[in-house]
C-alpha positions as CSV (number, residue, x, y, z in Angstrom):
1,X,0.0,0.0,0.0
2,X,2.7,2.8,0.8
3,X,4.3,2.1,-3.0
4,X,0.4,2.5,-4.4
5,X,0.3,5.8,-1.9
6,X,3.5,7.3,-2.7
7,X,2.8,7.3,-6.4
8,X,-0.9,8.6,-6.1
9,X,0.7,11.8,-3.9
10,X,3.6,12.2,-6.2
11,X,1.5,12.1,-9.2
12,X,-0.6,15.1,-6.6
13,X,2.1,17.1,-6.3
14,X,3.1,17.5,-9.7
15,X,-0.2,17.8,-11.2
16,X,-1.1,20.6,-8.4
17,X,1.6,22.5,-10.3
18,X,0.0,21.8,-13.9
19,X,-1.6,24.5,-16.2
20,X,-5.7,24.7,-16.3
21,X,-5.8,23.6,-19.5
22,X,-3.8,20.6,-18.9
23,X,-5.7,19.5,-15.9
24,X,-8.7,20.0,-18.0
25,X,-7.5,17.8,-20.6
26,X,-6.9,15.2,-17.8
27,X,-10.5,15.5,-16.2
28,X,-11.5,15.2,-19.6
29,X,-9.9,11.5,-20.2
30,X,-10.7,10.2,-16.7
31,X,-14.8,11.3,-17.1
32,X,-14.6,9.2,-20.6
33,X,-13.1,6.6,-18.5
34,X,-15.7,6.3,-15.8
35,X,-18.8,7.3,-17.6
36,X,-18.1,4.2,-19.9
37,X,-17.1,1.9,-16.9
38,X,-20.8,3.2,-15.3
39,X,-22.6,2.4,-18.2
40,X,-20.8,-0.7,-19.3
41,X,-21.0,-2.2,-15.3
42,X,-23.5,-0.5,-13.3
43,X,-27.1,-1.6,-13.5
44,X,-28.1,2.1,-12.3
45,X,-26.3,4.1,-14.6
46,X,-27.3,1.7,-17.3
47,X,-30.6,2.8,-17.0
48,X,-30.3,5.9,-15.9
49,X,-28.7,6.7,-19.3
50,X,-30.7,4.4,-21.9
51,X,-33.4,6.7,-20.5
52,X,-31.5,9.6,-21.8
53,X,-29.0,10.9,-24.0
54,X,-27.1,8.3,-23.9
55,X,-22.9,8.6,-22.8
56,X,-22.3,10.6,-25.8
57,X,-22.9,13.5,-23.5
58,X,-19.1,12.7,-21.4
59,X,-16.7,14.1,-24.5
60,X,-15.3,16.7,-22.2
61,X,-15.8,18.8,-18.8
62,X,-17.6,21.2,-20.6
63,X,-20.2,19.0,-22.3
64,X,-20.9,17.1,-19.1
65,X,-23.9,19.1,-18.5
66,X,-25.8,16.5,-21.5
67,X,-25.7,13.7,-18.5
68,X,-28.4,13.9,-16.1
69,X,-27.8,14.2,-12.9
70,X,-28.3,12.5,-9.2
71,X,-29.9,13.0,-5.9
72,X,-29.0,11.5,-2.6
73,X,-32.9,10.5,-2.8
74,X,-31.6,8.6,-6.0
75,X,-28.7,6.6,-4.0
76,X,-30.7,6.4,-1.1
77,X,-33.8,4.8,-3.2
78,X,-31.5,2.8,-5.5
79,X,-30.1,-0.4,-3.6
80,X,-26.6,-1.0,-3.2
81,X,-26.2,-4.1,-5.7
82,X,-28.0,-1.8,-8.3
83,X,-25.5,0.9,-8.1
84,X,-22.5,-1.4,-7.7
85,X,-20.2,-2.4,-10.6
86,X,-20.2,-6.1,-11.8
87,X,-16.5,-6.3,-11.8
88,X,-16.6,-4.6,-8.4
89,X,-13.8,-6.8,-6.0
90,X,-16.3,-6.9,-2.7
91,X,-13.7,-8.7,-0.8
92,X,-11.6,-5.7,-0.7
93,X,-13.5,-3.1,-0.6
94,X,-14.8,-1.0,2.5
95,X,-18.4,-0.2,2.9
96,X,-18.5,3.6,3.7
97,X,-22.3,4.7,5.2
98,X,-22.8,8.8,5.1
99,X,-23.6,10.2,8.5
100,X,-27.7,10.8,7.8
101,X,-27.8,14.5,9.0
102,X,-29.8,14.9,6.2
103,X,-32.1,12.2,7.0
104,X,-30.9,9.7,4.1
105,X,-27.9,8.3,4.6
106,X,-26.1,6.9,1.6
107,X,-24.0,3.7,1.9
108,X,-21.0,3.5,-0.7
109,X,-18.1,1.0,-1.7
110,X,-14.7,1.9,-1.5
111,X,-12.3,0.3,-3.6
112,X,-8.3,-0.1,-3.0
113,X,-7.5,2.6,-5.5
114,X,-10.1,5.2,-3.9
115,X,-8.6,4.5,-0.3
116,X,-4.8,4.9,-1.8
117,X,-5.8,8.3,-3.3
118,X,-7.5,9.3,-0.2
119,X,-4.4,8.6,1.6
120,X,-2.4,11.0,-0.5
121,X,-4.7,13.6,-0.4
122,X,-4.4,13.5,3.4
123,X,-1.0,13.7,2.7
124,X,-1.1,16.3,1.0
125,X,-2.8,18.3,3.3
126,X,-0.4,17.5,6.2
127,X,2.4,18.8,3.8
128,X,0.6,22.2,2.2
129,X,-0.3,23.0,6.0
130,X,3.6,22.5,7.4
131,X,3.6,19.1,8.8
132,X,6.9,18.0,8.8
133,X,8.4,14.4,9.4
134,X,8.9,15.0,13.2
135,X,5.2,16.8,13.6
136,X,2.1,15.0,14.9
137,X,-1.8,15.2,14.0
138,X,-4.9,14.5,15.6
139,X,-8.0,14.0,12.9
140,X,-11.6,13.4,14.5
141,X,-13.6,10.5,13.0
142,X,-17.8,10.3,13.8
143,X,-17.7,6.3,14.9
144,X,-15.1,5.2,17.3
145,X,-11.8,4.6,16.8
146,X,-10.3,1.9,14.6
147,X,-12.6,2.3,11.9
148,X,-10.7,5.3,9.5
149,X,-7.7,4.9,7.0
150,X,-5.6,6.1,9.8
151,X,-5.8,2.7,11.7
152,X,-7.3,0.2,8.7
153,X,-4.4,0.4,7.0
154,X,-1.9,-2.0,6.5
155,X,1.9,-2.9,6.1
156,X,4.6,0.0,6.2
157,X,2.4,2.9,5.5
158,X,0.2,1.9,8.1
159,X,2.5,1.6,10.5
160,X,3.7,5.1,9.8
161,X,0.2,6.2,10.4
162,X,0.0,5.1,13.5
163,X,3.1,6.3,14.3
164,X,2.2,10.4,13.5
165,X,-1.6,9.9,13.4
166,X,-4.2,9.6,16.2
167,X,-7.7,9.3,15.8
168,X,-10.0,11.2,17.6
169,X,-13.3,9.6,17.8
170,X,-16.5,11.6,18.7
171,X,-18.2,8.9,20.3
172,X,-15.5,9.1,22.8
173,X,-15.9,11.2,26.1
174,X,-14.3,14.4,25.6
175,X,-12.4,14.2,28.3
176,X,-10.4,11.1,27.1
177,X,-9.9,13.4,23.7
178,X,-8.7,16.4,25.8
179,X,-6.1,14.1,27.6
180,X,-4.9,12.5,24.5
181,X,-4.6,16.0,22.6
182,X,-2.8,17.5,26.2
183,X,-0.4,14.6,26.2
184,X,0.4,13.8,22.8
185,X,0.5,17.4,21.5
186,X,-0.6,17.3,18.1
187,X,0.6,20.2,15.8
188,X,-2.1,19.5,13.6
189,X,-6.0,19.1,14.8
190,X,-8.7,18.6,12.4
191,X,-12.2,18.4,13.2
192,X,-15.6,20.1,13.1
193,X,-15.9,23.3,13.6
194,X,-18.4,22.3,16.4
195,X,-16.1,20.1,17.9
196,X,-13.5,22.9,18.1
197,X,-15.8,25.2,20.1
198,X,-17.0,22.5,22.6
199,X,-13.1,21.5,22.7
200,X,-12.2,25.3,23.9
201,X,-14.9,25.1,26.2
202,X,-14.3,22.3,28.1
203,X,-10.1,23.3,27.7
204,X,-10.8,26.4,29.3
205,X,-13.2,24.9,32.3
206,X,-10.0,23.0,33.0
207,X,-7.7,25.7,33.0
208,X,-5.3,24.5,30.7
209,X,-5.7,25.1,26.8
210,X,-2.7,23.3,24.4
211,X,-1.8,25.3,21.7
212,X,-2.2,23.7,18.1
213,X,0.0,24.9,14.9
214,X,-2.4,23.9,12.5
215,X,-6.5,23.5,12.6
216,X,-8.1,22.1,10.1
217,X,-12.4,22.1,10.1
218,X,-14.1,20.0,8.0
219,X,-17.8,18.4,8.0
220,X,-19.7,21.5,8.9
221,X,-19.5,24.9,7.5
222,X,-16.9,27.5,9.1
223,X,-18.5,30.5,10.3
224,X,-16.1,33.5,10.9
225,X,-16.5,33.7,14.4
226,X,-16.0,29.9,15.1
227,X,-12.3,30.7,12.8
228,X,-11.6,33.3,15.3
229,X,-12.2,31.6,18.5
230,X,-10.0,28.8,16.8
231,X,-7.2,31.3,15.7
232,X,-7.3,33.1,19.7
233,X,-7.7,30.7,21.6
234,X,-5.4,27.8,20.1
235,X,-3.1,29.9,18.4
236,X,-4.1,27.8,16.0
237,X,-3.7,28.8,11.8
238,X,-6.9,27.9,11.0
239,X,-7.2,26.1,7.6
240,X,-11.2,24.9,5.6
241,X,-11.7,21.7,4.2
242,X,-14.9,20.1,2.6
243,X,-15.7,16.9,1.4
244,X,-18.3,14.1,1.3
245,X,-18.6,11.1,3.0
246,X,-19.9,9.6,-0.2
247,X,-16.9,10.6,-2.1
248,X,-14.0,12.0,0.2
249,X,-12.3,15.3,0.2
250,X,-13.4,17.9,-2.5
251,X,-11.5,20.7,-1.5
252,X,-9.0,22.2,0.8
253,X,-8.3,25.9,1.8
254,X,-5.3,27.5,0.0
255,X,-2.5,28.3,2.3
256,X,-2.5,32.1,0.9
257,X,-6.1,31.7,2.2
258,X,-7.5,32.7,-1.3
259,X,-10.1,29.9,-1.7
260,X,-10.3,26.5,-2.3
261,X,-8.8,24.4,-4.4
262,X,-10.6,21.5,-5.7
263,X,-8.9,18.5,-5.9
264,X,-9.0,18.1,-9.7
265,X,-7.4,15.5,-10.4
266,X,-9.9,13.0,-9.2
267,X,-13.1,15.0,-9.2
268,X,-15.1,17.3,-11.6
269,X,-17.0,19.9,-9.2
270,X,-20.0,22.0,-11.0
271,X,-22.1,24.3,-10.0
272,X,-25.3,24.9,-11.1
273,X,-28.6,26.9,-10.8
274,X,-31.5,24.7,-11.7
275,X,-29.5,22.8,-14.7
276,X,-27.4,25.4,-15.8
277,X,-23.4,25.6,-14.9
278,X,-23.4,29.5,-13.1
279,X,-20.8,32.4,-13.6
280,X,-17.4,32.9,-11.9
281,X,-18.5,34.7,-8.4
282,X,-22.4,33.6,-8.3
283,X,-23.1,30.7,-5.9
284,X,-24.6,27.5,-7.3
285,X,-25.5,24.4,-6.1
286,X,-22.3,21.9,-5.7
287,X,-22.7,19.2,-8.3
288,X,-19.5,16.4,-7.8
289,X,-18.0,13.6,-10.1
290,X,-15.3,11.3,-8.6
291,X,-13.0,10.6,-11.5
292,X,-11.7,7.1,-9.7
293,X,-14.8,5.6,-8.1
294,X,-15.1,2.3,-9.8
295,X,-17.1,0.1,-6.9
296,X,-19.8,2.6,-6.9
297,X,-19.6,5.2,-8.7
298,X,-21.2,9.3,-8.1
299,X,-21.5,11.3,-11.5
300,X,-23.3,14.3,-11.2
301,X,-23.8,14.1,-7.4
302,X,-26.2,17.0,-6.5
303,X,-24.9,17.5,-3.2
304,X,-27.1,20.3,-1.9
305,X,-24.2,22.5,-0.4
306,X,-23.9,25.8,-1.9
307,X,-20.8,27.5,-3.4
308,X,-19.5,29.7,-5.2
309,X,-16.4,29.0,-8.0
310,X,-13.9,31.8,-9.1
311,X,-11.9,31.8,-12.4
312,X,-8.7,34.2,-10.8
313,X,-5.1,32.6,-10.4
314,X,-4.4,31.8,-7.5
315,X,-1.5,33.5,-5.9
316,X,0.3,30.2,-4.8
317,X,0.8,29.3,-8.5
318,X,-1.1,26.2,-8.4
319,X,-3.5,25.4,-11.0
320,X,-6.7,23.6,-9.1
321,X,-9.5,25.6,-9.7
322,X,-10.2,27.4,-6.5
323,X,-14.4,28.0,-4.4
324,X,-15.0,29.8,-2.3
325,X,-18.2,30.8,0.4
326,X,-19.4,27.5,1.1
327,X,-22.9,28.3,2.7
328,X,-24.6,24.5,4.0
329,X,-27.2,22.9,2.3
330,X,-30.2,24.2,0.2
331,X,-32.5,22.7,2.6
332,X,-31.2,24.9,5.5
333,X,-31.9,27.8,3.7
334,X,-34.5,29.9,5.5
335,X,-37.8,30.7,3.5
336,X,-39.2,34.5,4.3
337,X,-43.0,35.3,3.8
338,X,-42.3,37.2,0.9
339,X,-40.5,34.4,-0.7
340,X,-36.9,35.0,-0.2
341,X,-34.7,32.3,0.1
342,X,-31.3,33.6,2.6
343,X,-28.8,31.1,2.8
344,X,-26.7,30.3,6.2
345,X,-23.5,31.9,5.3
346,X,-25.8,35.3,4.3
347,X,-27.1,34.7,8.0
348,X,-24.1,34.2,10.1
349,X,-22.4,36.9,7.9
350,X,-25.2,39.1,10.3
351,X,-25.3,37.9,13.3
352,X,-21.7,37.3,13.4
353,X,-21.7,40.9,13.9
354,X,-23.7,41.1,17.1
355,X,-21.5,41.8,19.8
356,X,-22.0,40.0,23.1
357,X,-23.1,36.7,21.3
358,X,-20.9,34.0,22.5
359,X,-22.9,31.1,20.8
360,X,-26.0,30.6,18.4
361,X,-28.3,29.0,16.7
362,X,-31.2,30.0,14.3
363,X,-33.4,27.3,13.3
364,X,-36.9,27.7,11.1
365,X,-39.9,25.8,12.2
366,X,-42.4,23.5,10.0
367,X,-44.7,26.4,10.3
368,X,-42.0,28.8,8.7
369,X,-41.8,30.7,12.3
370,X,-38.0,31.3,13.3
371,X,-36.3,30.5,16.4
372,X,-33.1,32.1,17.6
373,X,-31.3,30.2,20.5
374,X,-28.5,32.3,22.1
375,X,-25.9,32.3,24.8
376,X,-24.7,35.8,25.8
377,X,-21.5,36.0,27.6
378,X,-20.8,36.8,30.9
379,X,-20.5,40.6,30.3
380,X,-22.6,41.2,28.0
381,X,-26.0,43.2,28.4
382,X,-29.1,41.5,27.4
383,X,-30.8,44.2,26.5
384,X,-28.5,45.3,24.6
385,X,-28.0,42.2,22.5
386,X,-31.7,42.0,22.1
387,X,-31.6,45.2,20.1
388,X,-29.1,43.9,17.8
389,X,-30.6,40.6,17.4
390,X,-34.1,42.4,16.3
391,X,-32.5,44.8,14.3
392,X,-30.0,42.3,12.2
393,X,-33.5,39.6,11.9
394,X,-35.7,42.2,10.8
395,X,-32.5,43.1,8.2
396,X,-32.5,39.3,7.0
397,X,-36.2,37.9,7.6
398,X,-38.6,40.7,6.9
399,X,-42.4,40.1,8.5
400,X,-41.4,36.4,9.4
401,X,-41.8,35.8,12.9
402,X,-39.0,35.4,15.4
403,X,-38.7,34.3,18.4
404,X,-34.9,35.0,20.3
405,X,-34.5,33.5,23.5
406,X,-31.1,33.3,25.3
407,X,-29.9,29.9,27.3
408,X,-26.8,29.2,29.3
409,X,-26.1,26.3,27.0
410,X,-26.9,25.3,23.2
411,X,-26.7,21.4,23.5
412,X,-25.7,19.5,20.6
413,X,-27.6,17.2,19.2
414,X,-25.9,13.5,19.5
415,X,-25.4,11.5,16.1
416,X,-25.4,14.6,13.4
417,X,-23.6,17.2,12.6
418,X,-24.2,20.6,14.4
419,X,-25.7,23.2,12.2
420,X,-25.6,26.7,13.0
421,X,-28.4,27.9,10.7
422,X,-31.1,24.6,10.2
423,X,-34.6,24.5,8.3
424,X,-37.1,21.9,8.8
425,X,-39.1,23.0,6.3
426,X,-39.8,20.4,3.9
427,X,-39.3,21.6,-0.1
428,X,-36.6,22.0,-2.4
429,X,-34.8,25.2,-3.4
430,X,-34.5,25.6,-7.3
């Protein structure tokens, strides 16, 4: 496995350098590649596409918009056997289930080749971000430990893993993660952003907060005040990932902090608006192909995030195409009475700005009413707060009614991801 690693992440760092057009040109060959394997092997895709255009559709990146594309609701109603590839090796591949914070959660198959690529994006990472061979890194997993690439894998590159890589599982009390982080001193952390606060919280209650070169968030969306708290209180650089359990990493943050560059050499990444590809600068819907996915593979994954893409050179001098603005899931984003849909990241843009907030969250009822959970801190005035909260709601939500109540304590729900900004409103945003 650590030959099959080594030359996945060499192959990384050299293409990372490559021209657009030349990654382009790649993408191009490897969508040929898989759309033909789908078609060919997978009983889903089969149909999917007789009942279409056809593959003709998958000449280039460009002209990928003629394939149709997929729901979770499609995975999640399709069974597993369906959407596996006849040729699939079963025996060595890893079943991968998504979390379910959306309610459906998708199980997946990955194959050798996908793991050994996932390895060297980690790798990757841990490079871009300063880890050097004598450094250490902690990355949180949502089941408990022993069941990430950090401990599965085998021979010398997993032993090497295990020597410079803890898991930090988030079934585990958090005081047996605080001791193993105090101890073991990690340069590198990466986890969800919620995680992070709850981490500083109960760091502080014990008097005694490590200091962390390197943060990485990933899982949930980073809001600007969680990356501050992050940056203050740990010292902490504070880097943004995002990815899919379905599919792995997608992007990582530039270390110029410019964007994010989308790891294009595996993956195509749209981003649409209804079924059109939008502009440089306008957010769209997050639409993502995995170029190596052979077990099961996601074309035209309609993730539900939102994003925006940008066109500009990045000033590090690599060619990935970079995103930006990642604002949570079309579902979460909250319906006004006059028909406005505002998105989370427009929302925590505004309330980030409310001084005395120490924690929130905003979620919007079945009946459309909003409710606004707060924790104040210690010298903050209420009343104060209050003003700003009605003033910065009326700003985003018009006439629809809110309700802002402040707590000592926002709990977080067990077995999903914490969203700052939820909806339980149930329809689709176009």
């Amino acid at each position: 496995m650590l030959l099959e690693v080594t030359r996945n992440w060499l192959w990384l760092q050299r293409s990372q350098w490559l021209r657009k057009e030349r990654l382009a040109e790649i993408q191009a060959r490897k969508l040929r590649e898989i759309v033909n394997h789908a078609f060919d092997k997978v009983p889903f895709y089969q149909r999917l596409y007789k009942a279409t255009a056809g593959i003709d559709g998958a000449k280039d990146t460009r002209s990928i918009t003629k394939l149709p594309t997929i729901t979770r609701q499609d995975l999640v109603q399709t069974s597993l056997e369906e959407r596996t590839a006849s040729d699939a090796a079963l025996s060595s591949c890893i079943y991968k289930t998504s979390s379910g914070s959306s309610g459906m959660p998708v199980t997946v198959l990955k194959d050798p080749s996908t793991r050994y690529y996932a390895a060297a994006h980690w790798l990757r990472k841990f490079l871009v971000y300063g880890l050097g061979p004598g450094d250490r890194a902690c990355v949180s997993i949502p089941g408990q430990a022993g069941s990430s690439l950090f401990s599965n894998s085998k021979g010398l590159w997993g032993w090497v893993l295990k020597r410079k890589v803890r898991e930090l599982s988030l079934a585990t009390d958090l005081e047996n993660n605080f001791k193993l982080i105090s101890t073991w001193e990690p340069h590198l952390l990466a986890a969800p952003p919620s995680y992070f606060r709850t981490f500083i919280e109960f760091a502080e209650e014990q008097g005694q907060i490590p200091t962390i070169k390197t943060a990485l968030t990933m899982g949930e969306m980073l809001d600007s005040s969680t990356r501050k708290l992050i940056h203050d209180k740990l010292q902490a650089e504070v880097f943004e990932t995002y990815g899919l359990a379905e599919t792995g990493g997608v992007a990582w943050e530039c270390p110029t902090h410019s964007g994010l560059h989308i790891n294009a050499e595996s993956m195509v990444v749209e981003f649409l608006k209804g079924e059109e590809p939008v502009a440089s600068g306008e957010p769209g819907e997050i639409c993502v192909t995995h170029l190596s996915m052979r077990a099961t593979p996601i074309i035209r994954y309609r993730v539900g995030d939102l994003a925006t893409p940008l066109d500009d050179d990045c000033p590090c001098g690599r060619g990935l195409p970079l995103m930006k603005d990642i604002q949570g899931r079309l579902s979460d984003c909250i319906l006004t009475e006059d028909g406005r849909h505002v998105s989370p990241y427009t929302v925590t843009l505004a309330l980030d700005e409310v001084s005395g907030a120490s924690r929130y969250k905003l979620t919007q009822r079945k009946d459309h009413s909003i409710e606004l959970l707060l924790e104040p801190t210690k010298q903050s005035k209420t009343d104060s707060i209050l003003q700003q909260l009605q003033l910065r709601c009326k700003q985003l939500f018009g006439d629809t009614p809110v309700t802002i109540a402040f707590v000592e304590r926002i709990e977080r729900s067990t077995g999903r991801k914490f969203k700052v900004v939820e909806s339980e409103l149930e329809r689709q945003v176009s």
